[in-house]
N, C-alpha and C positions, 0 to 999 in steps of 0.2 A: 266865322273864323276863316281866314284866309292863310293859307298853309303855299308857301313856295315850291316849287319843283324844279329841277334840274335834270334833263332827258343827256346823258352821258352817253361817251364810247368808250370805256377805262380798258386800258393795259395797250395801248395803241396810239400812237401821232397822225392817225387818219381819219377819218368821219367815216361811217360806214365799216367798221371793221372793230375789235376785240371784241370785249362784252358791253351790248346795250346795258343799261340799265335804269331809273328812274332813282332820283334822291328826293328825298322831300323832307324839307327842317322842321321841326317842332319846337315847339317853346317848354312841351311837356308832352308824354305819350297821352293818348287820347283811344277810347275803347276801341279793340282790335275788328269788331265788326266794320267800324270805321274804316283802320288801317287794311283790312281785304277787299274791303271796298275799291276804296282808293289802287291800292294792288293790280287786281281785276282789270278796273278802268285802264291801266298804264298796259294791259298785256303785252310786257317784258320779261325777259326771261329771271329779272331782278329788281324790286323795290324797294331799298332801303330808307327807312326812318331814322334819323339824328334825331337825339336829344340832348343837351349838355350831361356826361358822363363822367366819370375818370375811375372807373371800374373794371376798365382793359378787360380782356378777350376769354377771361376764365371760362367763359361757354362752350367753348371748341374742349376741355379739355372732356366734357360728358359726352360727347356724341358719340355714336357707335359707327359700325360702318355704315357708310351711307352709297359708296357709291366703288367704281373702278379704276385705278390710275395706273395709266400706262406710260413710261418716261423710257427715255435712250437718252446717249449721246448726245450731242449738236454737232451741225457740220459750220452752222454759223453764229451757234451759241454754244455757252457751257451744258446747256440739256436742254433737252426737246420733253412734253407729256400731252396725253389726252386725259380728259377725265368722264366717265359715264356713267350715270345715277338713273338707268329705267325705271327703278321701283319706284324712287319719285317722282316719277312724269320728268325727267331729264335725259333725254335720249344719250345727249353729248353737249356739255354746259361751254360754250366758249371761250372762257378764260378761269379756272378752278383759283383762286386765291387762297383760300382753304388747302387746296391738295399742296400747294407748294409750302406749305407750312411744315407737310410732313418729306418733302421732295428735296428743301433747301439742305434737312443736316444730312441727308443721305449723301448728295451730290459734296456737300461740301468734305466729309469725309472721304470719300472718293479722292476725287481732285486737291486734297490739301489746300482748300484755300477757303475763305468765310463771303467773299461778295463774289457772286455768281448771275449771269446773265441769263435767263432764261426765253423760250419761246413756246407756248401753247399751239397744236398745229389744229387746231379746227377750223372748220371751215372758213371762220372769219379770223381766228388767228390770234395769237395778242403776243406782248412783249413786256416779261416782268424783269427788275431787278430786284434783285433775292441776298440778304444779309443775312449769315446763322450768327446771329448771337446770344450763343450761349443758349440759354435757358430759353428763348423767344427768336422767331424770325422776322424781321422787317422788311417787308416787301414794296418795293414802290416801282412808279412805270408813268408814263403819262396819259393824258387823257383830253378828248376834244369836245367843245359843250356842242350839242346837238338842236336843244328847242332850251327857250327859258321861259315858263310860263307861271299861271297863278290858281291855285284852287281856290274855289269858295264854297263853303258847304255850311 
């Protein structure tokens, strides 16, 4: 089986900076001892698997708390946050995707307005655009490929 990879820098226009993380396409999920495997291997702070889906994000609404987010202002965006998850071996995650789900209707009600610039300050930093709409936020930002390579197992 040869499974493709994609070594990302998402929420940033720079190599070296937002959040690393590894992607890897599937044609179908394949057993998870596999997928920590695979994981492991990539030691990233993030390994996502794709599978053809169209089941949208109803996961996020079970989770419980998992972690800490700390958000201000911006002086060069609409807000600034951190996010810290120690309990899960995440000391300080560099770009929370997740947290800005719960960040976007805050701010957006705030500031009266629904598309919002953000910026994560960790160490390496990242740069989201954040949409409250309505019932769902859509978040988008850019991203630079890093390595393109090929598993085979």
């Amino acid at each position: 089986m040869k499974i493709p990879i994609y070594h990302i820098d998402a929420f940033t226009s720079e190599i070296f900076s937002g959040n690393p993380a590894a992607v890897c396409l599937l044609d179908s999920w394949v057993d998870d001892k596999l997928l920590q495997s695979i994981a492991a291997e990539n030691n990233q702070s993030e390994t996502a698997f794709l599978v053809p889906n169209d089941n949208g994000f109803s996961a996020l609404a079970d989770l419980e708390c998992r972690g800490v987010i700390i958000t201000a202002r911006g002086d060069l965006s609409d807000f600034v946050s951190r996010f810290f998850a120690p309990r899960y071996g995440i000391p300080e995650d560099p770009v929370t995707g997740s947290a800005h789900c719960v960040l976007t209707p805050y701010w957006a009600e705030i500031l009266n307005r629904d598309k919002l610039h953000a910026l994560q300050v960790s160490r390496r930093g990242g740069e989201l655009f954040c949409t409250n709409a309505g019932n769902r936020v859509k978040i988008s930002g850019k991203a630079v490929l890093y390595m393109e390579e090929v598993i085979t197992v």
